[in-house]
N, C-alpha and C positions, 0 to 999 in steps of 0.2 A: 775534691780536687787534689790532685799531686803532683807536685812538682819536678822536674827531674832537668839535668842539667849536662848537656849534650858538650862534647870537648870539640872544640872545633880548629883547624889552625892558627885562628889568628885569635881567637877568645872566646871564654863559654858563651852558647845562646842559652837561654832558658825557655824550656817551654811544657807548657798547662795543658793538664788531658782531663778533662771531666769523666764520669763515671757513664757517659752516653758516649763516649770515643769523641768526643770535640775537644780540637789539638788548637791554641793558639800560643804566639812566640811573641816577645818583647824586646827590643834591639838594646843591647845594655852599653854602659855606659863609657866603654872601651871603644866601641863601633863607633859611638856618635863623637866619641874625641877623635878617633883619625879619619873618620870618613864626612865629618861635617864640614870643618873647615873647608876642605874641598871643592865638595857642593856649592855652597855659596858662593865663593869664588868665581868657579865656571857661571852662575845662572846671575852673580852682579855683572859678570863680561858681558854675556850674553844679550841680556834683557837691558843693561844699562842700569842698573839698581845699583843703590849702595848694600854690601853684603850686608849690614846686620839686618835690612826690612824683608830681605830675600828668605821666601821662606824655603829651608831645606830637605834637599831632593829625599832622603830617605826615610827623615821623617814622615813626611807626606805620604811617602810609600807604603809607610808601616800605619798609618793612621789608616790611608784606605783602606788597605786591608787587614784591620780591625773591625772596620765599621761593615768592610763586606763579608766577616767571619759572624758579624754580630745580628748581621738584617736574615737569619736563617738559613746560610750556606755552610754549614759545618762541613768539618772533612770526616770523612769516612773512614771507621778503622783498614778498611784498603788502601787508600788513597796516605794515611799515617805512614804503613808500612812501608809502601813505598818511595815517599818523603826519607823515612829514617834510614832505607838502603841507597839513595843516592848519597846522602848525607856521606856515608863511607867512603865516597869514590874518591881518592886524593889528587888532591891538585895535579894536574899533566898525565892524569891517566883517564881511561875511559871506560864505560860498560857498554850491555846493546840492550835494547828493551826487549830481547830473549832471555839476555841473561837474570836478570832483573824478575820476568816473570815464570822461568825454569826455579828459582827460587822459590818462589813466591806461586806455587803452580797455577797459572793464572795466563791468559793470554798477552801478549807481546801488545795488543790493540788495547787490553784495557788499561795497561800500563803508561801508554802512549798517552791515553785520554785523561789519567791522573797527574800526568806530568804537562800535561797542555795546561789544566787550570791550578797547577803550583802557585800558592798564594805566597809562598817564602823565597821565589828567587829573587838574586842569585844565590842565597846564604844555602837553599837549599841545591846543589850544582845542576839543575835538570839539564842543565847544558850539555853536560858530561856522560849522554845517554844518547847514543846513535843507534842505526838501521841495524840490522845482521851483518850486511852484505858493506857493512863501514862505510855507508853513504853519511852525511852529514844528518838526516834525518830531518824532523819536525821542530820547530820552534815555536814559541806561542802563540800553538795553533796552525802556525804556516807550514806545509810541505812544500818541498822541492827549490823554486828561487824565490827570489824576495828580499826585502831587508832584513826581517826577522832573523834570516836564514845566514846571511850576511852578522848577523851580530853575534850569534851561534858559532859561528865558524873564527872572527876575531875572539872570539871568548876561548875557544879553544885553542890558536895560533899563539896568544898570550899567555899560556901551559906550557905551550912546549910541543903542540900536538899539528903538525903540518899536511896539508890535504891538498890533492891534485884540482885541473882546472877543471872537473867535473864533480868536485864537493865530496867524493872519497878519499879516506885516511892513509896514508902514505903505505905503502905495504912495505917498509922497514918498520914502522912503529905500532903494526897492528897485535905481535902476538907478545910484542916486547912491553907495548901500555895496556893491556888487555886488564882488565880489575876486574875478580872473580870470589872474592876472599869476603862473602858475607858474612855475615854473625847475626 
């Protein structure tokens, strides 16, 4: 196993590649201080719990998907690659899943299909990867409308990145947020 440790804006992740390409990430101890207390919060309102018995949101998050990294669904060194180049995308900017697989010489569809079953969002932005043609694109799994699509879309308006009433990208901010700068 090796270690390697990814700089991200708001604090390192770490994350574990075994010598078969299975990638697993560990939410360290930065995330669970500003992003716990939170959680609780919202889900003692919510539910009517008292926060300490509420168990929290990201934890849980990060457990299931442990345990569904661990029941035999490895990630695929394609499916890595593509994880580590959204990783790049910075906050308020965006890619296309052309761009991403013009990289990565690979089809725009199979990029799509690794970024549908992303086990590390949101840490990993898959949000941050729209259509060609700057449609809002696919969300967990969802095309076109829906709520998924809808949370896709607040996820990006919360950027910075604003989209007409048919779910395409403002065309002032298309060539101005365009992220293209892989490594």
């Amino acid at each position: 196993m090796s270690d390697t440790t990814y700089r991200e804006p708001r604090a390192p992740v770490p994350w574990t590649r075994s010598e078969r390409g299975q990638v697993t990430k560990a939410f360290n101890e930065t995330f669970r201080r500003l992003a716990l207390p939170r959680s609780s919060q919202h889900f003692s309102k919510r539910f009517k719990m008292k926060a300490e018995k509420v168990p929290t949101f990201p934890t849980t998050i990060a457990e299931r998907r442990l345990r569904r990294h661990k029941s035999g669904r490895p990630i695929t060194p394609f499916q890595y690659r593509v994880y580590d180049l959204c990783s790049q995308i910075p906050e308020g900017y965006y890619s296309t899943y052309k761009e991403i697989s013009d990289y990565l010489k690979s089809s725009p569809r199979a990029v799509g299909q690794a970024l549908k079953n992303n086990p590390f969002a949101p840490t990993v932005p898959c949000h941050r990867v729209l259509a060609s043609n700057h449609f809002i694109g696919g969300f967990f799994g969802q095309w076109g409308n829906g709520s998924n699509i809808n949370k896709k879309q607040i996820l990006l308006k919360n950027e910075g990145l604003d989209f007409d009433e048919s779910g395409s990208l403002s065309v002032t901010l298309r060539k101005l947020r365009l992220f293209r700068e892989f490594k």
